[in-house]
C-alpha positions as CSV (number, residue, x, y, z in Angstrom):
1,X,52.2,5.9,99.6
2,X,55.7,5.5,98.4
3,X,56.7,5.8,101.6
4,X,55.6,2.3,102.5
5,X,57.5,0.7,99.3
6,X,60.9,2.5,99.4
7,X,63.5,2.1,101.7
8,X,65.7,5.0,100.4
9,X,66.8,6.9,97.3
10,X,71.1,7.0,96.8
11,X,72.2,9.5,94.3
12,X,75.4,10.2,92.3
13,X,76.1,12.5,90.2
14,X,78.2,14.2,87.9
15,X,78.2,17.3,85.3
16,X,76.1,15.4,82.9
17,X,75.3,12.0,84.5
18,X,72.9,11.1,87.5
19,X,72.5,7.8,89.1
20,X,69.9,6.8,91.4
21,X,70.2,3.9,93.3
22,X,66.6,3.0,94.7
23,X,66.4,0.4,97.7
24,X,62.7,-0.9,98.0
25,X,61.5,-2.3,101.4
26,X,61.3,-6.0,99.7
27,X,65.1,-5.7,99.6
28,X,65.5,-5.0,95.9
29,X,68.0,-2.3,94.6
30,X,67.3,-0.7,91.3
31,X,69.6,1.5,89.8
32,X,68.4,4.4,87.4
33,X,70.7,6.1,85.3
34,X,69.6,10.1,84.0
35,X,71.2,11.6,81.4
36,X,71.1,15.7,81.9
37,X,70.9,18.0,79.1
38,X,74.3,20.5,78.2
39,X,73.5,22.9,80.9
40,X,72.3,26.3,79.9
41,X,72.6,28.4,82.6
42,X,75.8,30.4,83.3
43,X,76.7,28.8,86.6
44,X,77.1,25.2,85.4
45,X,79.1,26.0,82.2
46,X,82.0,27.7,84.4
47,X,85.3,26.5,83.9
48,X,86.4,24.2,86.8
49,X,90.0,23.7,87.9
50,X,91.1,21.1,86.2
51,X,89.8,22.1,82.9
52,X,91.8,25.9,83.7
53,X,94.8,23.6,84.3
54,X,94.2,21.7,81.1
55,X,93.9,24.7,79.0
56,X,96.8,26.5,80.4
57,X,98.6,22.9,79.5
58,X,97.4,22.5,76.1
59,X,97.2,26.0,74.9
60,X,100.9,27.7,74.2
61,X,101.6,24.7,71.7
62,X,99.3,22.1,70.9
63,X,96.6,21.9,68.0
64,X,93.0,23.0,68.0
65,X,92.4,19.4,67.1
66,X,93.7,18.1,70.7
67,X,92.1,21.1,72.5
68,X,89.2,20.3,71.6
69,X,89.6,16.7,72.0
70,X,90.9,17.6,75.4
71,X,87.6,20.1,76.6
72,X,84.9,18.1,74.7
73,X,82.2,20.4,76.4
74,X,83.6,23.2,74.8
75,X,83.5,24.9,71.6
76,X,86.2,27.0,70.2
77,X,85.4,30.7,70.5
78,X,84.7,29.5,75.0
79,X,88.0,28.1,74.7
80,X,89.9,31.0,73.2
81,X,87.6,33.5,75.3
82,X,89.5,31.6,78.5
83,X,92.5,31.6,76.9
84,X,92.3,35.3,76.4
85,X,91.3,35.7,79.9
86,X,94.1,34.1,81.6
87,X,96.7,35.8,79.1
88,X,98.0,33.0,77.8
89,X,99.8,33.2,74.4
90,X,100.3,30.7,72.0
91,X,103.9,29.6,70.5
92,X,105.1,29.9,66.8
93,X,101.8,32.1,65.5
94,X,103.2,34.7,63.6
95,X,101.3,38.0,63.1
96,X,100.1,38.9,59.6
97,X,102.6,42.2,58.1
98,X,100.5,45.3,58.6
99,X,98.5,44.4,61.0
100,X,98.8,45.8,64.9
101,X,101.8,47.8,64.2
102,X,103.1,49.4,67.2
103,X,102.7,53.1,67.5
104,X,106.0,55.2,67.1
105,X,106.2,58.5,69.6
106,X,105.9,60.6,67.0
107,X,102.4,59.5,66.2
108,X,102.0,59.8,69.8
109,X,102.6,62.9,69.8
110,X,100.3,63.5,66.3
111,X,97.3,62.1,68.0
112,X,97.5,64.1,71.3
113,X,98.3,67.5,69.3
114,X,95.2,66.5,66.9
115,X,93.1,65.7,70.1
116,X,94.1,68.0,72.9
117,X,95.1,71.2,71.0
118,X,93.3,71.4,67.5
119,X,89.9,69.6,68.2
120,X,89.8,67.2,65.3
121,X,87.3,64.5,64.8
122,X,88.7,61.0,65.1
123,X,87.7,60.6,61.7
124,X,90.1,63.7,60.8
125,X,93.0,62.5,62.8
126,X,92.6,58.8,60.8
127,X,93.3,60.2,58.0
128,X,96.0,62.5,59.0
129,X,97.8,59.4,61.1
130,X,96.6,56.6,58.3
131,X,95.3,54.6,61.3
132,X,91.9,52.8,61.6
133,X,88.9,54.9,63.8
134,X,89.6,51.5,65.7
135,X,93.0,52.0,66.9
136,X,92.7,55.7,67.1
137,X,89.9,55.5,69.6
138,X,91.5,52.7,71.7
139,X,94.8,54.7,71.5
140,X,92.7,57.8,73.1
141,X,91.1,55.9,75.5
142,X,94.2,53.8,77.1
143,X,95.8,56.9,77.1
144,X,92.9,58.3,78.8
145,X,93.3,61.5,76.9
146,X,90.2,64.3,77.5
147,X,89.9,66.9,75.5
148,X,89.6,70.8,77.1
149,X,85.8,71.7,78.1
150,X,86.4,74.4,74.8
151,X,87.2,71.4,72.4
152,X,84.5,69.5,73.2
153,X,81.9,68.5,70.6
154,X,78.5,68.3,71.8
155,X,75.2,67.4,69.7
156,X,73.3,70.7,69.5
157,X,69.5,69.5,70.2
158,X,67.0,72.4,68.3
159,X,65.6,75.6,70.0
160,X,61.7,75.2,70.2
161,X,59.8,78.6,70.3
162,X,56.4,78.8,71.8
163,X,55.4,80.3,68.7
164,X,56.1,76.8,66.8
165,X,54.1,74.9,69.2
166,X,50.8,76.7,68.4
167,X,51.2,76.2,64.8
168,X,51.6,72.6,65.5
169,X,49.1,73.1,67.7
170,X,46.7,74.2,65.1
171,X,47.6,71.9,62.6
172,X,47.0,68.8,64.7
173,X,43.2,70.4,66.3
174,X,40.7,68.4,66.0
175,X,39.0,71.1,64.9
176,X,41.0,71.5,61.6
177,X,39.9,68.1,59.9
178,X,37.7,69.0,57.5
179,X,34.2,67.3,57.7
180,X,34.6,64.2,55.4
């Protein structure tokens, strides 16, 4: 039935922003603007182009304040998750004292002694090294050090004997509930 009252449907649209212009057979044109909801699926909140360009712009020295004026449709932790991403770095931040300090050879050579050769637990070679478990086990693995099959610590699982099954066995019979 509508068929016989429009003409055709023109559409626009945008991110966030449809307009339908709607041309009836009586010569009429009405226009309908749709406002869309922030998108929730994963496709439509990818970063285009120009907002990449925009970031990699903004981010080595301007303020969060005109970042975020600048990317309206995104919050702070999507904007520094990008940032990180792209590798770009930020002027004039200074890193606090004590924190991320740079591993010297000899520790180096600590950790892969501790790992390779003795068979500590990272939590024994944290204290020996007075490093975080953090950076000891990202330390091990970008170093993609693997200990001997010998040195391995595996999770001993407990040795069932048939002779523990029928006492569960009997224990669990129907048989065994005494008549209530």
């Amino acid at each position: 039935m509508l068929k016989l009252l429009i003409d055709r449907v023109e559409m626009r649209h945008d991110r966030s922003y449809i307009e339908c212009t709607i041309v009836w057979k009586m010569g009429l044109r009405q226009i309908v603007n749709i406002q869309r909801p922030q998108a929730h699926y994963a496709f439509e909140k990818r970063w285009t182009a120009e907002e990449t360009k925009l970031l990699q712009m903004l981010w080595p020295s301007a303020s969060w304040e005109t970042i975020l004026a600048a990317l309206p449709e995104r919050n702070k932790s999507a904007i520094y998750l990008r940032a990180a991403r792209l590798r770009l770095i930020r002027q004039g931040i200074k890193k606090l004292s004590g924190k991320s300090t740079l591993w010297t050879q000899e520790e180096i050579d600590q950790l892969k002694d501790c790992h390779l050769t003795k068979g500590l637990s990272k939590i024994e070679i944290v204290d020996k090294l007075n490093r975080t478990k953090q950076a000891v086990k990202h330390k091990i693995s970008a170093m993609k050090l693997i200990r001997p099959k010998e040195l391995r610590r595996y999770k001993y699982r407990p040795v069932w004997e048939a002779d523990t099954f029928k006492v569960m066995d009997a224990t669990c019979s129907p048989y065994s509930i005494p008549n209530q």
